[in-house]
N, C-alpha and C positions, 0 to 999 in steps of 0.2 A: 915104250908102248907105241904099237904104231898106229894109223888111224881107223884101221877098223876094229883096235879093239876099243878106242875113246868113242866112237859112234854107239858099237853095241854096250860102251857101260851107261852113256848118257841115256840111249833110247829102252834102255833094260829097265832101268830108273826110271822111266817115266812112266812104261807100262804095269813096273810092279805097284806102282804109289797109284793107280788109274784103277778104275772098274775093270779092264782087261783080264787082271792079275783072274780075278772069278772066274772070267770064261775062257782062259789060255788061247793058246797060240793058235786050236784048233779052227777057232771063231775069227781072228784076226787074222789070222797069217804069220809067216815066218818073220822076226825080225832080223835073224840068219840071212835069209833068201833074199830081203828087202835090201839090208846093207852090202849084200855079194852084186849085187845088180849095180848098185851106184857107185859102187868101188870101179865096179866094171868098166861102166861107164867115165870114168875120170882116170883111167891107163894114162902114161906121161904117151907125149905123141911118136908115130912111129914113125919110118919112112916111103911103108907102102901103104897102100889104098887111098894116096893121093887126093885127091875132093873127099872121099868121104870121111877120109881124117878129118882133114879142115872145116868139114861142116860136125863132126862130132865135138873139136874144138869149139868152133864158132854157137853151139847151142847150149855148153856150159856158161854162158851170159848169164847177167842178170836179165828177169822182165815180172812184170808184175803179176802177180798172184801165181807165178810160173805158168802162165797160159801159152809161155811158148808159141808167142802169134806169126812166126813166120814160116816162109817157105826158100827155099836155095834153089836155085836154077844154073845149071853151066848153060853159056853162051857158047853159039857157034864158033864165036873166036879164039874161046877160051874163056877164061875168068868165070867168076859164080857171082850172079845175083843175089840179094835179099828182096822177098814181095810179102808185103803184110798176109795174112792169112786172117780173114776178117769174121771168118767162122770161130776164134778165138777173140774175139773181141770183149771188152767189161764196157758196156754202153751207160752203166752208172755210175762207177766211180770216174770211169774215164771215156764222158761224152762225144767230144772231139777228137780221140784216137790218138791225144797226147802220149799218155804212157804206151800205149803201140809201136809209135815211131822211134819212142826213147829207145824202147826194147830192142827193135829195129838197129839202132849205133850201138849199143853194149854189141849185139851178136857179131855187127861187121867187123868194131875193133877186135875180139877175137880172133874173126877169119883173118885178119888181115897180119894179125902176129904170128899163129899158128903158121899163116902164106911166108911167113919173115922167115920161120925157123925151118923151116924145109928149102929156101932157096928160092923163094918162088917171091919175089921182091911183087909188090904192086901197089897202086892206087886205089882209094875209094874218092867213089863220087857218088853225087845224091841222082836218081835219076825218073823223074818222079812222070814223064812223057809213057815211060814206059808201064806204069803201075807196079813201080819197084820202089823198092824203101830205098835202097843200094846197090852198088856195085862194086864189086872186086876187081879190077882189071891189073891182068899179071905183066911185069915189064920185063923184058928178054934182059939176061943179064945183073941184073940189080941183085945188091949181094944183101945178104942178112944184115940186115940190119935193128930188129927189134930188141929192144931189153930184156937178157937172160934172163933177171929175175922176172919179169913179167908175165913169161913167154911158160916159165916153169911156175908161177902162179897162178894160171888159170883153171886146171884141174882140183885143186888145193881152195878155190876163193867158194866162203858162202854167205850168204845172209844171215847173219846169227844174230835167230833176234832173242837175246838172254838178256840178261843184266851182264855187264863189266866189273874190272876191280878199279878202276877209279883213276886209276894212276893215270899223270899224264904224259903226253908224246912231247918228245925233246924237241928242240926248234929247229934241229938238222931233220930231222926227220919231218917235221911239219913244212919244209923246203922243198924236202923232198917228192912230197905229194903233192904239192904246188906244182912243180915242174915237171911230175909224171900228167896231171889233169890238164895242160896246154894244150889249147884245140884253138883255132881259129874262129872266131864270131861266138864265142861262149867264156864267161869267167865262172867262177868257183873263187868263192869269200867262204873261210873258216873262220868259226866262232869256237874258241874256247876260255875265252872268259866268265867264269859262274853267274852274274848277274845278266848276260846275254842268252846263257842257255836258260835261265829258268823263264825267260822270255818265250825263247821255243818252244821250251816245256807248256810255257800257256796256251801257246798260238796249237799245237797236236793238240793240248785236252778239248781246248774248242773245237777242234775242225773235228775228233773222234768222238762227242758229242753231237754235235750235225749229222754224223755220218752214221751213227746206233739210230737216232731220229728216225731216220727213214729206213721203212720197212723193205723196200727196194733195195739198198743198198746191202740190207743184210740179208733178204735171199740170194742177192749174186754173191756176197762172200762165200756166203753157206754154198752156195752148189761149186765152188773151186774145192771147199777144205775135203781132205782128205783123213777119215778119223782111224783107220786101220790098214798094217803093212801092207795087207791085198790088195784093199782096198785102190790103195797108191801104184800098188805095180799093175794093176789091171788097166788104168787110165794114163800113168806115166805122164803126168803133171798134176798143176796142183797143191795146193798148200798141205803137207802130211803134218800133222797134229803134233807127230813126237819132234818136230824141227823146228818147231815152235813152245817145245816145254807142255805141252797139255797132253792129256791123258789119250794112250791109244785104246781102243775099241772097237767092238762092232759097229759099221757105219750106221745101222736101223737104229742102236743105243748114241752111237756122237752124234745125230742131229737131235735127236729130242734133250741127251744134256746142253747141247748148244742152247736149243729151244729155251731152256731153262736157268743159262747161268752166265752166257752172254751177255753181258749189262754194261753198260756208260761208263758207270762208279766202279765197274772192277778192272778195266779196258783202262781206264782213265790211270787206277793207283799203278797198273803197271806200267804205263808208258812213263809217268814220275820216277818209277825207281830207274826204269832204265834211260832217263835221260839225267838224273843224278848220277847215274855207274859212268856215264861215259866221258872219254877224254874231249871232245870237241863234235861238232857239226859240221858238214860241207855243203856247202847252197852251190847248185849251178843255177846259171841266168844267161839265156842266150843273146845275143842284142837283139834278131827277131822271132818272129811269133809264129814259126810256121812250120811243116813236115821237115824242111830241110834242118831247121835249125833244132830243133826237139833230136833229130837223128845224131846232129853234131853234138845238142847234151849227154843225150848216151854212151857217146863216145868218149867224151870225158869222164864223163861217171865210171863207165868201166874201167877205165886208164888207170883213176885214183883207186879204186876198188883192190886191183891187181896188185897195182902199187904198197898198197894198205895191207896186205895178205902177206907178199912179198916180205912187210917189216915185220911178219908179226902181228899187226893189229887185226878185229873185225869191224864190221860193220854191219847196218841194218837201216832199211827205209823206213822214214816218218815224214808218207808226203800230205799228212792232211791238209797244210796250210798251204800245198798248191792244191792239193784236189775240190777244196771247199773254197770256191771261188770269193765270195768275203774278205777271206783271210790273206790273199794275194798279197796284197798294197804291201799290209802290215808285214809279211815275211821278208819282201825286198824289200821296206827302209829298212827293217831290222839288220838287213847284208849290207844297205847301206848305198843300196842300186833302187830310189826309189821310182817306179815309171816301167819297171822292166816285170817281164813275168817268170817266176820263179820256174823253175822245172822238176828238180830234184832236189830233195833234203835225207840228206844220209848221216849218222852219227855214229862214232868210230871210239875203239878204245880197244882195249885188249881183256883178251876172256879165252872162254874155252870153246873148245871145237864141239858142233853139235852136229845130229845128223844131216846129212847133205838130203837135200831133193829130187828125185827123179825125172829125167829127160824122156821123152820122146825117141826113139830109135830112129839113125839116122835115115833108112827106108820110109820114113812115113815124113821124111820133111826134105829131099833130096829128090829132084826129078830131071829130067835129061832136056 
């Protein structure tokens, strides 16, 4: 079975078990259409159109809410930029433009492998004089050197935020993603010991109880989800409902059941089963506290992400206990780094492929 038929049995399932199934496909949209685009979208990389390969690469990242907050720039000299795109910004869950910048190093690490597998060797730096999150700068000569699997995992990696089957990742393997996550000025401490996770498990139900709390926080969720395939392909980012396991629908119907059934106590039992489903957690903690260094978590994060995909495993973010500032301390002594501020908490294990999320087209985020 190849992966667009595992997308359209998962997302077929959701919409059949959903109010959708009532009003078909007519109302919603194709899920045909929807999964043909981000199939599309995730082609392995080719050898011509050059930048904008690499930037159709480079926006397969992770970022939060999939707001897809950046922009690409070629340099007169060559090389591609990343610059925040601040019109995409979440100013409530993510005041400071934390998750921004992280987003910002997921996308670079990408370009920067895609830059690997075409020949095109380079550098990232942080270049923040400029009003850039990053830079790509290409080095004449410099041979491939990125990780195959990596390089072939990027297309294939998603946020799969489901339950797992539980089982857990072998210690070579758990090595392994250690050593794909090495960044300079940033660690990552795994926890998979069960009396550790149910730890995390507490520190999410509080920080996602904080976060239902305020009414703010959950109209900006609400105006990213995306509750039908049109829906999704008409804005091309955005959280789509069926990639998330909940019901597809007509958008006028998925806000008012939002309105309706969004709650604390159901938020809460599911983030419990799924951090019981899962093999282990990854905390990054950068040593400082700033755009450069939130860019360097990113980077690591997406390293391990790739890496993670690569083996087999998934993954999914649970960053309450950085986003709900309280909860800080307690996350990094919990890693064991107390003093430091957490950045990113991801939890990993193996499951099944769900559907992928839609990107932005590389013309609206590529400029000369």
């Amino acid at each position: 079975m190849n992966r667009r038929q595992i997308m359209l049995g998962g997302a077929t399932a959701v919409l059949a078990g959903g109010v959708a199934a009532t009003w078909g496909a007519t109302r919603t949209g194709s899920l045909d259409a929807y999964t043909d685009y981000v199939l599309a979208q995730r082609q392995p990389l080719t050898a011509g159109g050059a930048d904008r390969e690499l930037v159709r690469y480079a926006t397969l990242a992770a970022n939060g809410h999939n707001t897809q907050p950046w922009l690409f720039r070629r340099g007169e000299g060559g090389g591609l930029s990343i610059r925040p795109d601040m019109s995409r910004r979440t100013p409530v869950v993510d005041p400071d433009d934390h998750h921004l910048y992280a987003s910002l190093g997921c996308a670079a690490e990408n370009l920067a492998l895609a830059a690997s597998a075409q020949g095109r060797g380079g550098e990232i730096r942080f270049v923040p004089a400029e009003g850039e999150g990053a830079r790509l700068d290409f080095v004449p000569g410099r041979a491939s050197d990125g990780p195959e699997d990596m390089i072939a995992a990027i297309p294939e990696r998603q946020s799969t935020r489901s339950e797992y089957d539980g089982r857990p990742v072998s210690a070579a393997d758990l090595t392994a993603l250690a050593e794909a996550a090495r960044m300079p000025g940033v660690d990552m401490v795994l926890i998979t010991d069960r009396p550790a996770l149910t730890q995390v498990r507490d520190l999410v139900v509080a920080g996602n109880t904080a976060q239902i709390a305020d009414p703010a926080f959950v109209r900006e969720l609400k105006d990213w989800l995306r509750f039908s395939p049109r829906q999704a392909l008409q804005r091309n980012d955005g959280l789509f409902t069926a990639a998330s396991g909940n019901p597809v629908m007509p958008a006028w119907l998925g806000g008012t059941m939002f309105d309706l059934f969004f709650t604390a106590e159901a938020e809460n039992e599911k983030y419990a089963r799924q951090l019981a489903s899962s093999a282990g957690v990854a905390v990054f903690l950068a040593e400082r506290d700033d755009p450069e260094h939130w860019v360097r978590a990113g980077r690591a994060c997406q390293r391990f992400a790739l890496k993670a995909t690569a083996l087999g495993l998934r993954h999914a973010f649970i960053n309450q206990p950085v986003e709900v500032p309280g909860l800080r301390d307690d996350m990094a002594r919990l890693a064991g780094m107390p003093g430091r501020r957490p950045d990113i908490v991801m939890r990993f294990g193996y499951g099944p492929l769900w559907p992928y999320s839609p990107r932005r087209p590389v013309e609206a985020v590529l400029t000369a």
